[in-house]
C-alpha positions as YAML, in Angstrom:
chain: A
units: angstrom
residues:
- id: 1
  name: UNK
  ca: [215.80, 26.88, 61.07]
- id: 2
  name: UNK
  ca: [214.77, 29.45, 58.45]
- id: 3
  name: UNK
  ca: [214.27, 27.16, 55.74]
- id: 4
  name: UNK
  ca: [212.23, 25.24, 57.83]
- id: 5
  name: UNK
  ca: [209.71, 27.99, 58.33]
- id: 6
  name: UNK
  ca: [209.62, 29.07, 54.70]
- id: 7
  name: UNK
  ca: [209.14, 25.53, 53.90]
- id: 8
  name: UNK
  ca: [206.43, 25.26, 56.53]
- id: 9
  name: UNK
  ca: [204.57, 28.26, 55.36]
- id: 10
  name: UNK
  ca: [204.57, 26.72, 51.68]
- id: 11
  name: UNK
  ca: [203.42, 23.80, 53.07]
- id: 12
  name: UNK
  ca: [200.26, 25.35, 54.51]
- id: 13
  name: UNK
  ca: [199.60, 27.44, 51.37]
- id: 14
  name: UNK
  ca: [199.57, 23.94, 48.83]
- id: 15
  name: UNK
  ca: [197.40, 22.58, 52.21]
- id: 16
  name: UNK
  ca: [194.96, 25.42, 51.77]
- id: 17
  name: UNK
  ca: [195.24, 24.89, 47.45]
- id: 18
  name: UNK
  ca: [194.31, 21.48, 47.98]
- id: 19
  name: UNK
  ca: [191.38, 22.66, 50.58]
- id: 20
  name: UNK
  ca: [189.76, 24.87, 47.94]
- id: 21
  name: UNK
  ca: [190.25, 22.00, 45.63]
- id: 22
  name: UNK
  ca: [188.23, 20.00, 47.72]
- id: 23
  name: UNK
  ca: [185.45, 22.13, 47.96]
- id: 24
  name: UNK
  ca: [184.94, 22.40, 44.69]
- id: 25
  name: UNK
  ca: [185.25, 18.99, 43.43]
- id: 26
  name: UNK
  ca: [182.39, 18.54, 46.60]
- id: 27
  name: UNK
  ca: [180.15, 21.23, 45.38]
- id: 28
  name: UNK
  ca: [180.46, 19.78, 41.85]
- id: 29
  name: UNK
  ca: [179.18, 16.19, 43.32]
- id: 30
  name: UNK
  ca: [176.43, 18.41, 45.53]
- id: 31
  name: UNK
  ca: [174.50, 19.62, 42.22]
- id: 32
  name: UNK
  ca: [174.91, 16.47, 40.29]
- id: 33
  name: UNK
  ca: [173.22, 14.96, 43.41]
- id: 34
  name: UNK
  ca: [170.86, 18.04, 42.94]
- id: 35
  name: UNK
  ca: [170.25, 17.02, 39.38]
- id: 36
  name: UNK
  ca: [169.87, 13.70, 40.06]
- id: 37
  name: UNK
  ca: [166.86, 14.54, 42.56]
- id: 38
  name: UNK
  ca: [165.45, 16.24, 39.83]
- id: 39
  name: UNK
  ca: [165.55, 13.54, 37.00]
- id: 40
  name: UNK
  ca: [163.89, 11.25, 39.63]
- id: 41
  name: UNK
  ca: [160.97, 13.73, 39.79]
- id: 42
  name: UNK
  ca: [161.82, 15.75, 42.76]
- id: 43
  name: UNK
  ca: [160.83, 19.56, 41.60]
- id: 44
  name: UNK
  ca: [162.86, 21.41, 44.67]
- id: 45
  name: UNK
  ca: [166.25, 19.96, 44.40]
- id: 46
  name: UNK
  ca: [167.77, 22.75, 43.46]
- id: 47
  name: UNK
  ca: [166.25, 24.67, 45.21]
- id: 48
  name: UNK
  ca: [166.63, 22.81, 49.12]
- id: 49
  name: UNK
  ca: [170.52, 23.22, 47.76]
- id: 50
  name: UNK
  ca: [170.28, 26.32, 47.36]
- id: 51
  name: UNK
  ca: [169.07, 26.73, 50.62]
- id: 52
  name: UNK
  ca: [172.15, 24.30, 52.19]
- id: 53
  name: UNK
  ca: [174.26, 26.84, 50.42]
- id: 54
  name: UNK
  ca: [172.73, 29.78, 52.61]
- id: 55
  name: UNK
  ca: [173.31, 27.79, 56.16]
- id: 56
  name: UNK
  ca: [176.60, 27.10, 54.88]
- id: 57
  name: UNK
  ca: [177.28, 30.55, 53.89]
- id: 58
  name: UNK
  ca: [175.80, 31.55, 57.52]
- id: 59
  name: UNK
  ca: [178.19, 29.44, 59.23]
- id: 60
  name: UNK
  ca: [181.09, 30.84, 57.84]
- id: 61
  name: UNK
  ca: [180.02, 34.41, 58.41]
- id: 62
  name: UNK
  ca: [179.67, 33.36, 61.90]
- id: 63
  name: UNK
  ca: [182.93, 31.78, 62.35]
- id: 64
  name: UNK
  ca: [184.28, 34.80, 60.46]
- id: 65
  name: UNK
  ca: [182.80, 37.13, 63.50]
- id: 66
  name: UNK
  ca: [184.56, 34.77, 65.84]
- id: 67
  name: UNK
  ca: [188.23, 34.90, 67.10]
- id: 68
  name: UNK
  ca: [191.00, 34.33, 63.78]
- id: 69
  name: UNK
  ca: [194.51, 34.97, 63.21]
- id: 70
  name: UNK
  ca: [194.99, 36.69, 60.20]
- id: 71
  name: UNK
  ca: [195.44, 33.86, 58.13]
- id: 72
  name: UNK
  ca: [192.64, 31.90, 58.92]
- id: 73
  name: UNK
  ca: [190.40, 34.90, 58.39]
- id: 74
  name: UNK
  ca: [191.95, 35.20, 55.19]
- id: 75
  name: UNK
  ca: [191.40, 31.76, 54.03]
- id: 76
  name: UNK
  ca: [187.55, 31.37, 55.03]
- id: 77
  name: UNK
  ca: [187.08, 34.56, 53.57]
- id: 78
  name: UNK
  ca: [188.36, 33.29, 50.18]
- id: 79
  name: UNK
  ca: [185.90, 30.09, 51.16]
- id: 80
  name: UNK
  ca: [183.32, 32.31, 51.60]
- id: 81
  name: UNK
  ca: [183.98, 34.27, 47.97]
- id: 82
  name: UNK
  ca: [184.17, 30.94, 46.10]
- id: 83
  name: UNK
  ca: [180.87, 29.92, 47.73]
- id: 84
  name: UNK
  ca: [179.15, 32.99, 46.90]
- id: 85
  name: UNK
  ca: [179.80, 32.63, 43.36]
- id: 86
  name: UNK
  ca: [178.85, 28.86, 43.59]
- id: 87
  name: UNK
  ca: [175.61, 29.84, 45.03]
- id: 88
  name: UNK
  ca: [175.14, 32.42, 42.32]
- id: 89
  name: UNK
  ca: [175.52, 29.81, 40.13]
- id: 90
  name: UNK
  ca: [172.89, 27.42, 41.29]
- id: 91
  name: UNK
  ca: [170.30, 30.86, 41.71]
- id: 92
  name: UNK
  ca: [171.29, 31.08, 37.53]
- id: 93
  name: UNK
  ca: [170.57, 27.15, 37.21]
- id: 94
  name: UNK
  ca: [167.17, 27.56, 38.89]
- id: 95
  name: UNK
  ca: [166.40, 30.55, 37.23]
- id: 96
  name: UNK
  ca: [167.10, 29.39, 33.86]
- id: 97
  name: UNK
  ca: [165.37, 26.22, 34.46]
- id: 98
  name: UNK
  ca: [168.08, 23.83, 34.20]
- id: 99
  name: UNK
  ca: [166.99, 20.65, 34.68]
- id: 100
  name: UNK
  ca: [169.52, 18.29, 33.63]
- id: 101
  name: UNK
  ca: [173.74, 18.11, 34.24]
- id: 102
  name: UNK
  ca: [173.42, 17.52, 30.18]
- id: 103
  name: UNK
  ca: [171.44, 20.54, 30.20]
- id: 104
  name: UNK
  ca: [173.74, 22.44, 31.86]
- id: 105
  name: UNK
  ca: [176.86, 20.81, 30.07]
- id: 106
  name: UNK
  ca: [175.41, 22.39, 27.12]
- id: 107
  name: UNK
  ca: [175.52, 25.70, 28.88]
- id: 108
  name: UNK
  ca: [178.69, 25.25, 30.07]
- id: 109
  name: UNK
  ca: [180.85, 26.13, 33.40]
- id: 110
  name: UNK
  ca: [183.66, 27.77, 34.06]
- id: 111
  name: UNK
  ca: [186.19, 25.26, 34.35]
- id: 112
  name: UNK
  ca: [186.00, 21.51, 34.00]
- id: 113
  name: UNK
  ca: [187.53, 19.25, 36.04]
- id: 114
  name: UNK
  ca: [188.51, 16.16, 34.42]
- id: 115
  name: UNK
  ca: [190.94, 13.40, 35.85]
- id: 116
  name: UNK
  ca: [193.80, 10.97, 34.31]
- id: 117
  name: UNK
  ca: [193.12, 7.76, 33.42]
- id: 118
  name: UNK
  ca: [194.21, 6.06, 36.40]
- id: 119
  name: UNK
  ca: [191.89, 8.62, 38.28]
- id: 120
  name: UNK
  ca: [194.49, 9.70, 40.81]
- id: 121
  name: UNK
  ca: [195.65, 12.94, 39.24]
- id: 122
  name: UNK
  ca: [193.07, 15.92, 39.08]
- id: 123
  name: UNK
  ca: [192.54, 18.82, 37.46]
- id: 124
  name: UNK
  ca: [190.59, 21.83, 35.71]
- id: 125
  name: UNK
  ca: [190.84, 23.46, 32.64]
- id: 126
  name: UNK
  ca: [188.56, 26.58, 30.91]
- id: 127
  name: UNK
  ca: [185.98, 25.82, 29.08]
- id: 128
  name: UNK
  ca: [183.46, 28.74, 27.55]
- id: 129
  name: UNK
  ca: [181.59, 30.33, 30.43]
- id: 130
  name: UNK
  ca: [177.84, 30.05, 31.81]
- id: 131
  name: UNK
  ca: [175.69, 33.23, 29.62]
...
């Protein structure tokens, strides 16, 4: 019975890993959307994202006022730090200008994420940071 709840607790920690994943791979998809909008012409993209990042920010702080064990508060608080820095990024994007993903390529990110070649395996490495 012990191992089973050690096991179980790993479990939800590589659940969570994959969760955070997740988000990221989505928010990468989000501003190539964004940049996509703006190659076809459509000035605001970034900037209606950036504002989807705010009510999504908002909705976590609310459920974060709400009733939590300690571990979920824990985990959307770690949400909610990720997301801050990924809406930090876009306010850098529009106020540099950035206009295009090859734009910002150029720049550079954080971290890449790149997949295998059957496209079932993913992952991230460094790459020089956004100045």
């Amino acid at each position: 019975m012990r191992f089973f709840f050690k096991t179980a607790g790993l479990f939800g920690v590589v659940l969570f890993q994959v969760a955070l994943c997740g988000t990221q791979v989505w928010w990468t998809t989000e501003v190539n959307i964004a940049f996509g909008r703006l190659e076809e012409g459509y000035e605001n993209a970034l900037k209606d994202y950036f504002k989807k990042q705010v009510a999504q920010l908002n909705a976590l702080i609310t459920m974060l006022l709400g009733q939590l064990s300690k571990g979920d508060r824990q985990k959307i608080m770690t949400i909610c730090t990720i997301d801050v820095h990924a809406r930090d990024v876009v306010t850098k994007l529009i106020n540099q200008k950035v206009r295009t993903a090859h734009a910002l390529k150029e720049k550079q990110v954080d971290f890449l994420a790149e997949r295998d070649e059957v496209g079932k395996a993913l992952w991230s490495r460094r790459v020089t940071p956004l100045s």
